[in-house]
C-alpha positions as CSV (number, residue, x, y, z in Angstrom):
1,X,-14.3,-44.7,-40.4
2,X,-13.2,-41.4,-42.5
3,X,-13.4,-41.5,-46.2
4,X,-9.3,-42.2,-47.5
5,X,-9.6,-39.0,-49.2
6,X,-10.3,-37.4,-45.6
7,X,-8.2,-39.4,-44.0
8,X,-4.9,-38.5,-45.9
9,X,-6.0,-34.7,-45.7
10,X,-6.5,-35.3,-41.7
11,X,-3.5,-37.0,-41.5
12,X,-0.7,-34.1,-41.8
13,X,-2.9,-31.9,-39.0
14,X,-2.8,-35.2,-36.9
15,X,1.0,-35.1,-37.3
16,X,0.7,-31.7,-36.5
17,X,-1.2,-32.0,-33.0
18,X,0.6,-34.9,-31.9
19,X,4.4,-32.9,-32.3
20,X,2.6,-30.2,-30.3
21,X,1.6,-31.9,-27.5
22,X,4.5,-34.6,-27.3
23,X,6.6,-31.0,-27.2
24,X,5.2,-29.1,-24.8
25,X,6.9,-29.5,-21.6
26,X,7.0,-27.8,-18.1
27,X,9.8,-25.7,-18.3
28,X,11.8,-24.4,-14.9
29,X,14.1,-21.4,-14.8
30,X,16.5,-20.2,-11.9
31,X,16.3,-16.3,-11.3
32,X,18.2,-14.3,-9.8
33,X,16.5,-11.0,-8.2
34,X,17.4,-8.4,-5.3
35,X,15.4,-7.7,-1.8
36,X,17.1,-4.9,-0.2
37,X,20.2,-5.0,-1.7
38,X,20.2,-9.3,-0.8
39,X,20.6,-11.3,-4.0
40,X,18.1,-14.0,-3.9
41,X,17.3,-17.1,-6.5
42,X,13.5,-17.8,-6.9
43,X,12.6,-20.3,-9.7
44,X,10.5,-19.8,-12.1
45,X,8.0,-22.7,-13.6
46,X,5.7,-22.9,-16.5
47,X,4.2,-25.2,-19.4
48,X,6.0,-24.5,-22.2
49,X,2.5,-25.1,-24.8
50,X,0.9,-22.0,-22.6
51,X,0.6,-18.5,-24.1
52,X,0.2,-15.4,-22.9
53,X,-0.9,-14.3,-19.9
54,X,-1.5,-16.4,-17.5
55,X,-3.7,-16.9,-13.8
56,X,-0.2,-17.0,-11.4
57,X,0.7,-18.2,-7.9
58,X,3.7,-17.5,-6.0
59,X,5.3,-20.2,-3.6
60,X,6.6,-19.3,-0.6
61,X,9.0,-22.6,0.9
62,X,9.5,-23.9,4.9
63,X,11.9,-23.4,6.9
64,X,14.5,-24.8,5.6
65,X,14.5,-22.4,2.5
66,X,13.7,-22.9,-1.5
67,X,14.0,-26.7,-1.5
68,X,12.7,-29.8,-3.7
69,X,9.8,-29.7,-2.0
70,X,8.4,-26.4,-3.0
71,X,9.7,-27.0,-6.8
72,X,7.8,-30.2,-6.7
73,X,4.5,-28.2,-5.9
74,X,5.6,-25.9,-8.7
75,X,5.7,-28.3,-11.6
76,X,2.2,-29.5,-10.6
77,X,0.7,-26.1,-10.5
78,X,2.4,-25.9,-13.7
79,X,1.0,-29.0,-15.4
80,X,-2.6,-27.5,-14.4
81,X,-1.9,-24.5,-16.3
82,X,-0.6,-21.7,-13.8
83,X,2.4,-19.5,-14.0
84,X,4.1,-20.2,-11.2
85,X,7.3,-18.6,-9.2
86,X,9.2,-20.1,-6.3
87,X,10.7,-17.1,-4.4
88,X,13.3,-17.4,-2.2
89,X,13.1,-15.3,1.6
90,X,16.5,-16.1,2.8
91,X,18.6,-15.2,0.1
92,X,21.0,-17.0,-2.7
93,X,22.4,-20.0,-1.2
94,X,20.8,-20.1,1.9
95,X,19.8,-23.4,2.5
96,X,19.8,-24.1,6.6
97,X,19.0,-27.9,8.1
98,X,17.9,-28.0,11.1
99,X,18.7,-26.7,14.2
100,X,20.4,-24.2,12.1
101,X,16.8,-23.5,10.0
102,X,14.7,-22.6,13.2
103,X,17.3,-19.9,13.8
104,X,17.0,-18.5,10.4
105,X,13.2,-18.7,10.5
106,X,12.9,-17.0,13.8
107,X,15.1,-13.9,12.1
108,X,11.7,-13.3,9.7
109,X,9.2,-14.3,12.4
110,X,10.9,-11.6,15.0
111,X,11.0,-9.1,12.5
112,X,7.4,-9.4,10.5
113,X,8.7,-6.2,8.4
114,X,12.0,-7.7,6.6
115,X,9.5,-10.7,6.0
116,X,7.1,-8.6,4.7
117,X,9.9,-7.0,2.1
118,X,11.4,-10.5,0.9
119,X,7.6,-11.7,0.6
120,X,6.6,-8.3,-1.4
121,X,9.8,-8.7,-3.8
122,X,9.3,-12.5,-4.9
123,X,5.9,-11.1,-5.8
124,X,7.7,-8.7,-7.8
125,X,9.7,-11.2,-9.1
126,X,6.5,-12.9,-10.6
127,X,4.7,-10.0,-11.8
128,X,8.1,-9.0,-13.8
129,X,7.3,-12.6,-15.5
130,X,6.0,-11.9,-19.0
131,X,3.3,-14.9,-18.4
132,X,2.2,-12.7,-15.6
133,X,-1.5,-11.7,-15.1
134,X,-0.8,-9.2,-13.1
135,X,-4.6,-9.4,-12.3
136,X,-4.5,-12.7,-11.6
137,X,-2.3,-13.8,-8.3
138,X,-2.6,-16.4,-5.9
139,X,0.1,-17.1,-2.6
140,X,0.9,-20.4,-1.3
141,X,3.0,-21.0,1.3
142,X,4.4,-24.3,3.5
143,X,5.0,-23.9,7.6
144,X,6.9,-20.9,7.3
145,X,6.2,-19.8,4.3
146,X,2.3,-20.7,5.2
147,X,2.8,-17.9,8.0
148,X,4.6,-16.3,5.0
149,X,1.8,-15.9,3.0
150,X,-0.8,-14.5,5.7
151,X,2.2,-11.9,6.1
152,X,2.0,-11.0,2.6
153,X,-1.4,-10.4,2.7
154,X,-1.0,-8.3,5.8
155,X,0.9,-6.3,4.0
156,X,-1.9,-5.3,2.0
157,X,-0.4,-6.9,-1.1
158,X,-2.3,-6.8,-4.5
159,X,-3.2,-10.8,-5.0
160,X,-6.8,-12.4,-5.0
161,X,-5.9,-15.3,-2.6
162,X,-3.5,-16.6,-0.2
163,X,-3.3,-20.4,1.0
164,X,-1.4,-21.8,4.0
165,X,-0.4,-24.9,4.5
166,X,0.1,-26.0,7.7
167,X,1.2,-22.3,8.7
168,X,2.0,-21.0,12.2
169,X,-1.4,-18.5,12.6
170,X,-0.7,-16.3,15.4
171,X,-1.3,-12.7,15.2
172,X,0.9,-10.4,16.7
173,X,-0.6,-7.2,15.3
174,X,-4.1,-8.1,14.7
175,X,-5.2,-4.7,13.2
176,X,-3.3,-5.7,10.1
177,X,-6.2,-7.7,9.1
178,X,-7.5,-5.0,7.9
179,X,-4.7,-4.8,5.1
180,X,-6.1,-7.8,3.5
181,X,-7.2,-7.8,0.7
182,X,-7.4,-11.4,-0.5
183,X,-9.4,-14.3,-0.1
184,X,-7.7,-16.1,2.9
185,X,-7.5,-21.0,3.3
186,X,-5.8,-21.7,6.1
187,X,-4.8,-25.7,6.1
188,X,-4.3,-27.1,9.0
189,X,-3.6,-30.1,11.0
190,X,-6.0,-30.9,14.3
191,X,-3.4,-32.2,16.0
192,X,-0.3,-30.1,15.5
193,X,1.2,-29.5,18.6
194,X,2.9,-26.4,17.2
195,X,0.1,-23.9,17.0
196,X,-1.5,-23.2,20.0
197,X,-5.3,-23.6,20.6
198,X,-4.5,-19.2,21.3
199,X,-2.9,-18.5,18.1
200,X,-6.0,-20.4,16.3
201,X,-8.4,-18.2,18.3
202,X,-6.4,-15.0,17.4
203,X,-6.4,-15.7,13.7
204,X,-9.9,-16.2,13.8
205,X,-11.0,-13.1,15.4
206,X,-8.2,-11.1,13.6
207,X,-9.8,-12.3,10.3
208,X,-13.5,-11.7,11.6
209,X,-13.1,-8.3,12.9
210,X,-10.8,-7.5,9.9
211,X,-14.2,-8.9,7.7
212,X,-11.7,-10.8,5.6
213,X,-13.1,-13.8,3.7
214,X,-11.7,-17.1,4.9
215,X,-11.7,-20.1,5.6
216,X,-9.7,-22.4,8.0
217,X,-10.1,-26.4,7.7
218,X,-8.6,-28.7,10.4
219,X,-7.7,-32.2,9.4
220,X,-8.3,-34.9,12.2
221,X,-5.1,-36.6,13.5
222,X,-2.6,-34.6,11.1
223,X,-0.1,-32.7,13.1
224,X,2.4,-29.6,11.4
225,X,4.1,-30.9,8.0
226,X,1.5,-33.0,7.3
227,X,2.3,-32.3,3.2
228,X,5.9,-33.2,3.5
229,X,7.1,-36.8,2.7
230,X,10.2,-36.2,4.6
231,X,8.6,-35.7,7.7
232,X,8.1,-39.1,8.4
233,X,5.0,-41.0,9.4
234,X,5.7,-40.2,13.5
235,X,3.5,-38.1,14.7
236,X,4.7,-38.0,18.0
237,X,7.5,-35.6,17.3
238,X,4.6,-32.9,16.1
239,X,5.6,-33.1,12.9
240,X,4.9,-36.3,10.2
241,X,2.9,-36.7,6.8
242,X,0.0,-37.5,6.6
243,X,-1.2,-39.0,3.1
244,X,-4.7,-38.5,3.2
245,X,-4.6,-34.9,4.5
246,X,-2.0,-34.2,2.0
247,X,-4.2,-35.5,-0.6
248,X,-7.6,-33.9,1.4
249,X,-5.6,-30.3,1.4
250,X,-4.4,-30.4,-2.1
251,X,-8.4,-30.9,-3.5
252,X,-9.0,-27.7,-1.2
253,X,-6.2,-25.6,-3.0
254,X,-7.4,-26.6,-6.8
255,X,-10.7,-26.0,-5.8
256,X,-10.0,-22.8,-4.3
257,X,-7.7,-21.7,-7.6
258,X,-10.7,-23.1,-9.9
259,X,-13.0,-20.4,-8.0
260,X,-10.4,-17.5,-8.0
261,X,-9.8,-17.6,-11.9
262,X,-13.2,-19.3,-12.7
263,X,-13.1,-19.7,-16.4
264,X,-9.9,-17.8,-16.7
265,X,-7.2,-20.6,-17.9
């Protein structure tokens, strides 16, 4: 126990530290930016008790655009101390379910080059962000935006790592690879009916001959959307959650981060 002399002097720095921390908060900001003359609305997310410059990731969202899921993802990247921006590919308001999502995806997937200029300007977005280390950049994307993020890095953007989540990895111009100039995770499930045995092989050996540093892990008996809640637990229609590969794939993205910005947070 502290002397009472120390203890009353303690006390008022105790005070102090405890506002701080019950104050802090993750704070989360719509913004508006332009791709091509398309007004889009990314959202931007950060801890409030961070300064300065900060180790930053961009999230790219599935299919059916910027949605709760992505923003979810967000605030935990957030709460470990990134700078994170959701960006939006689509554009303001753009919000498709399905069927009408598939055909909005397949628009970006047919035409790899306005994907690649809605990809390059959320990353703009998020190096515009005064927390910004411009130096510091990670990519994550989900299903669409997981082949979202491998386009981004074909592009030959400036960022130190991309990550997909279960991502569609076909590659249609395979000398891209050697764009890349980030460390590549690809996440994906065994069993998902969605990417072909081909596509996996053509990844690979785009990635290999390319001499691009990555890494793909497989998860046994998770099929495409395995992070995704709403998915549903069937895995019969290809797509479904899957807790433990969720939980598995996550682990691989903060230890991933942890060795991109070693030390750096």
């Amino acid at each position: 126990m502290y002397p009472k002399t120390f203890r009353l002097l303690l006390s008022p720095f105790v005070l102090l530290l405890n506002y701080a921390v019950a104050s802090a908060e993750v704070l989360e900001t719509a913004v508006d930016y332009q791709s091509g003359g398309v007004a889009c609305e990314g959202m931007h997310v950060v801890d409030s008790a961070k300064l300065g410059k900060l180790p930053s990731v961009l999230i790219v969202h599935q299919w059916t655009g910027l949605s709760e899921n992505e923003k979810m993802r967000a605030r935990m990247l957030a709460e470990a101390g990134y700078n994170v921006f959701a960006a939006d590919i689509y554009g303001k308001g753009i919000r498709p379910q399905p069927p009408a999502a598939g055909e909005e995806a397949g628009k970006y997937k047919a035409d790899r080059k306005l994907f690649r200029e809605r990809l390059n300007a959320g990353l703009e977005a998020l190096r515009r962000d005064a927390h910004t280390d411009p130096d510091r950049i990670a990519a994550i994307g989900y299903c669409f935006g997981g082949t979202g993020v491998i386009e981004l890095a074909r592009s030959g953007a400036a960022v130190k790592g991309i990550v997909s989540f279960h991502g569609g990895l076909d590659s249609p111009a395979p000398a891209d690879g050697l764009n890349i100039k980030a460390k590549v995770l690809a996440l994906h499930g065994a069993d998902d009916p969605f990417v072909k045995a081909a596509d996996l092989k053509a990844f690979e050996d785009e990635m290999r001959a390319a001499k691009v540093d990555y890494k793909l892990i497989q998860y046994p008996g998770a099929v495409h959307s395995f992070t995704q809640k709403a998915a549903g637990n069937d895995n019969s229609k290809g797509a479904a959650y899957n807790a433990a590969a969720d939980k598995a794939s996550w682990e691989e993205l903060t230890r991933f981060l942890n060795g991109l910005f070693a030390k750096s947070k």
